[in-house]
N, C-alpha and C positions, 0 to 999 in steps of 0.2 A: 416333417419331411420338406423337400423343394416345392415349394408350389410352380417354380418357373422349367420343374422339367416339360411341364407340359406344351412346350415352344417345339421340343424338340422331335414331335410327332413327326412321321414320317409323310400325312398330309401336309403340314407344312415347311419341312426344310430336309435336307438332304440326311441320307444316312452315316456320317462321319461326325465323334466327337473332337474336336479341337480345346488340347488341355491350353489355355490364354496364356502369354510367356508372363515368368516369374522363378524368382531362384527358388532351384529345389534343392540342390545342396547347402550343407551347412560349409561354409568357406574359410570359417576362423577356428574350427576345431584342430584341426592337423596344425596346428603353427602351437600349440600347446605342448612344451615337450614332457611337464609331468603332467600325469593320467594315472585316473585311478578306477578302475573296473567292478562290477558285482558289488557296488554298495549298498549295504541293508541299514535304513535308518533313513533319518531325516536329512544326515550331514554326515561329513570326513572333512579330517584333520589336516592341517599344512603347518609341518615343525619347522621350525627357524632357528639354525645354530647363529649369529652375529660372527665377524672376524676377529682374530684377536691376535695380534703382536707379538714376538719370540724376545726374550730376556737378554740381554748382556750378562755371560758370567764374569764376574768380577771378585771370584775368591773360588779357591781350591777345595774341592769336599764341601762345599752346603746345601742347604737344601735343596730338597725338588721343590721347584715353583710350583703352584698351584693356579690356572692362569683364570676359574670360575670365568668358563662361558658364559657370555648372556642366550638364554632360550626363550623363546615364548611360540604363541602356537594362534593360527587361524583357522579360521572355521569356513565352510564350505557347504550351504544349506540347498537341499536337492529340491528342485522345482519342477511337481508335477504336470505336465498338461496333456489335454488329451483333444480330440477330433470324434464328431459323427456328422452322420448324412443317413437319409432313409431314402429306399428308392422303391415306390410304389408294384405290385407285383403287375396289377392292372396298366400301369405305365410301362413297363416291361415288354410285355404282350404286345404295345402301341410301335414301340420304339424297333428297327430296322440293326440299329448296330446297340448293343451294350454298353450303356453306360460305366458299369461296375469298375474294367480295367482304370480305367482315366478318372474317376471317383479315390479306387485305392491312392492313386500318382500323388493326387492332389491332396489326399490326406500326408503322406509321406512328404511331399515339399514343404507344408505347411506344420510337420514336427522337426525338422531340418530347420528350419526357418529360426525355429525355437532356441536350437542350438545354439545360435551366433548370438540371440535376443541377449540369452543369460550370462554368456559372456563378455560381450559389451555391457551389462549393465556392475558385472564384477569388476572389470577393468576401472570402468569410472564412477562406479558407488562408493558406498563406504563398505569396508571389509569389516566382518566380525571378527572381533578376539578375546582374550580371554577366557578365562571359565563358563562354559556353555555358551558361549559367541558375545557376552553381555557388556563389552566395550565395542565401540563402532570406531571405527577409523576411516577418516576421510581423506582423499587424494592431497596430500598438501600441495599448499599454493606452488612451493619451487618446482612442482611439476605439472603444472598448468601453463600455454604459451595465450595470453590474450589476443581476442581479433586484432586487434588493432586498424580497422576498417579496413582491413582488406581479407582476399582468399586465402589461397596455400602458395606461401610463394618460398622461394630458395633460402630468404632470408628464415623464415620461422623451420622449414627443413634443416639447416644448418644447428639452427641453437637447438630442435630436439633433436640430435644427434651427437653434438657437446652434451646434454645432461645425461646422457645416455653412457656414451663414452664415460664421463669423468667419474659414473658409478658401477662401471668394471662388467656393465650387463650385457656385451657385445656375447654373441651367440653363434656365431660362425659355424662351430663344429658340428650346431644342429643343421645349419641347412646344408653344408657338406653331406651329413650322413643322410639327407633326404632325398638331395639331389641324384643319389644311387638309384632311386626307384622313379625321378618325376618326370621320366617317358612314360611312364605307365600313366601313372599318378594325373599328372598334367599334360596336357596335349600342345601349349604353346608353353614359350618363355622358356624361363630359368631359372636355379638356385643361384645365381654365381654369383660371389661379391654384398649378399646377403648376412647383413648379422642382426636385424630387427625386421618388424613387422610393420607396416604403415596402411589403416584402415579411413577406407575416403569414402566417396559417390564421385561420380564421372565430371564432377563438377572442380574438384579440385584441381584431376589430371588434366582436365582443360585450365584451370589457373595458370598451372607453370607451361601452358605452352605460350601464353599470353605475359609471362613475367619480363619484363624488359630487361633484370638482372643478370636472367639466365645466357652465359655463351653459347657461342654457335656450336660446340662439343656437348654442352650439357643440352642444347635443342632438339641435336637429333636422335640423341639419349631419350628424351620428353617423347620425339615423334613415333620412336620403337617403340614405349611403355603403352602409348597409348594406340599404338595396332596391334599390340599385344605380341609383337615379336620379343621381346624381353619384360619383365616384370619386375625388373629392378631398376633403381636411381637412387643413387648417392647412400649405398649400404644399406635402402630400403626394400622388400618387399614389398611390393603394393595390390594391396586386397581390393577390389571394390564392392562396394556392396549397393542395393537399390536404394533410391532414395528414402521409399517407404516399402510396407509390404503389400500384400491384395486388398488391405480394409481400411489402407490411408496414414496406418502407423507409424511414423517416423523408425527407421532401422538405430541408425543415428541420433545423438539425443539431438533435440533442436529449441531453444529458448523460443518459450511460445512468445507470439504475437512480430517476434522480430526475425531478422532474417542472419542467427549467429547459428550454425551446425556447430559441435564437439563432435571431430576426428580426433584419432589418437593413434602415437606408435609403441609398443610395447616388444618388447623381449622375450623368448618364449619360454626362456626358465623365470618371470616374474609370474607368473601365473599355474594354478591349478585346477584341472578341471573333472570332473569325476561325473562317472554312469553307472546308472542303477538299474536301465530299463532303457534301451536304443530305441529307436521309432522302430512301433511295428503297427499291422493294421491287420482286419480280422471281420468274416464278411459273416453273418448267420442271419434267420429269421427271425423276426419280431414276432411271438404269438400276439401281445397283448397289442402288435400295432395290422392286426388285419392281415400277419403274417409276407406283412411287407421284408424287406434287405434290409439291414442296416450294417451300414461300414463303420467301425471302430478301430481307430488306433489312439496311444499314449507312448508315452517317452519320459523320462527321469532323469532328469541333469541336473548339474552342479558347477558352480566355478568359484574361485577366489581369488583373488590379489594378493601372492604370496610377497613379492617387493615393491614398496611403494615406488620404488626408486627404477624399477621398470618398465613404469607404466608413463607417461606422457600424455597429458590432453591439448590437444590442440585445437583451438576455437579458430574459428572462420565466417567469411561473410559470403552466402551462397543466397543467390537471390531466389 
């Protein structure tokens, strides 16, 4: 159980719990546009037809061409995790306001959390393929943009948006059909002019307010993004996310010892993502614990890299 509930006696501090600020939603899940629900097992599948080219007929009556798709298929392995907390019945008794409500919250932010974890780490891991996942495939390099000792500045914005562009993964019609619901949805900003996704920390969006490159159009563009009157620039969406989570975690991967973050922007048809078990949370007694509370929740998700070619990492220098 907490040993530090006992701070929160009502001889020593007020009767109000303060849940500490931290993302409780998950923020990269909805920018997924395949989703796969009720899965049982370990893993689900992501099939991949390749494009393939139309013939010149060139004689009267021959055959049917046979154009043999190329197919192959990824894997998608679903990642358990779960939360607890026990809250002493005797500490109950002490305590003025109830812990429990703000106990559940915080297990729910903290499977939420989970969410984003596992697909940032699909986006820029290596993907499984083949028969039962048994090749790995890793982000190739042409879609990696190097620090190059600096932040996120217009210049590396531009080229992952050319790689993007040049491989047909613009997504437009997803954020059109999102932007129907994102008064509800979303409370600031917009879909408009959105055809990818670009995943930061607050560090970057301060980059480009500081880019010297950037014009005085594309400035006040920057200054909206980042009062959050708008959420787009330059055909991106931009997510941000904390730096770390509540226990120091980098959200972001981050080359230990140095100071390179990996952002990334991705497309939301290159990816897959699948749920076996949403966050939930579930409050009962403990006989064998003195018949103390204990809060339980778990969550079961899944993602994969269905196009490499839509995926983009972008390194950076965030000090």
């Amino acid at each position: 159980m907490s040993f530090t509930v006992t701070e929160n006696f009502v001889r020593q501090f007020a009767a109000n719990f303060n849940l500490l600020a931290q993302q409780r939603q998950s923020r990269l899940e909805r920018f997924i546009s395949d989703k796969e629900t009720g899965v049982v097992g370990d893993s689900f599948t992501a099939e991949r037809i390749a494009g393939a080219e139309a013939n010149d007929v060139t004689t009267r009556h021959g055959d049917t061409p046979i154009q043999d798709q190329v197919q192959s298929r990824r894997i998608g392995f679903m990642q358990d995790a779960d939360w607890g907390e026990l809250i002493d019945k005797l500490d109950k008794v002490k305590l003025l306001a109830d812990p429990t409500s703000q106990t559940v919250a915080n297990c729910i932010a903290a499977l939420n959390r989970k969410k984003d974890k596992v697909i940032i780490n699909a986006a820029l891991g290596s993907a499984a393929a083949g028969v039962n996942g048994a090749s790995s495939i890793a982000l190739p390099a042409a879609q990696q943009i190097a620090n190059g000792g600096t932040g996120l500045t217009l210049a590396k914005l531009r080229t992952t948006k050319k790689t993007l562009d040049n491989a047909e993964q613009n997504d437009e019609a997803f954020f059109e059909m999102m932007g129907q619901q994102q008064a509800q949805e979303q409370p600031y900003g917009n879909y408009a002019n959105a055809g990818y996704v670009l995943v930061c920390t607050a560090d970057q969006i301060d980059n480009l307010l500081g880019d010297s490159t950037i014009t005085s159009a594309d400035y006040n563009s920057v200054k909206a993004l980042v009062s959050g009157t708008i959420n787009t620039f330059m055909g991106f969406y931009f997510v941000r996310l904390p730096k770390t989570d509540t226990a120091g975690n980098n959200m972001l991967p981050r080359v230990a010892a140095t100071t390179v973050r990996s952002c990334f922007a991705f497309s939301p048809r290159a990816m897959k993502y699948g749920t076996g078990v949403e966050p939930s949370a579930r409050i009962a007694e403990r006989a064998d614990k003195k018949f103390s509370w204990q809060v339980y929740g778990q969550v079961s998700v899944g993602a994969v890299r269905k196009e490499d070619a839509g995926v983009v990492q972008i390194d950076v220098i965030e000090a």
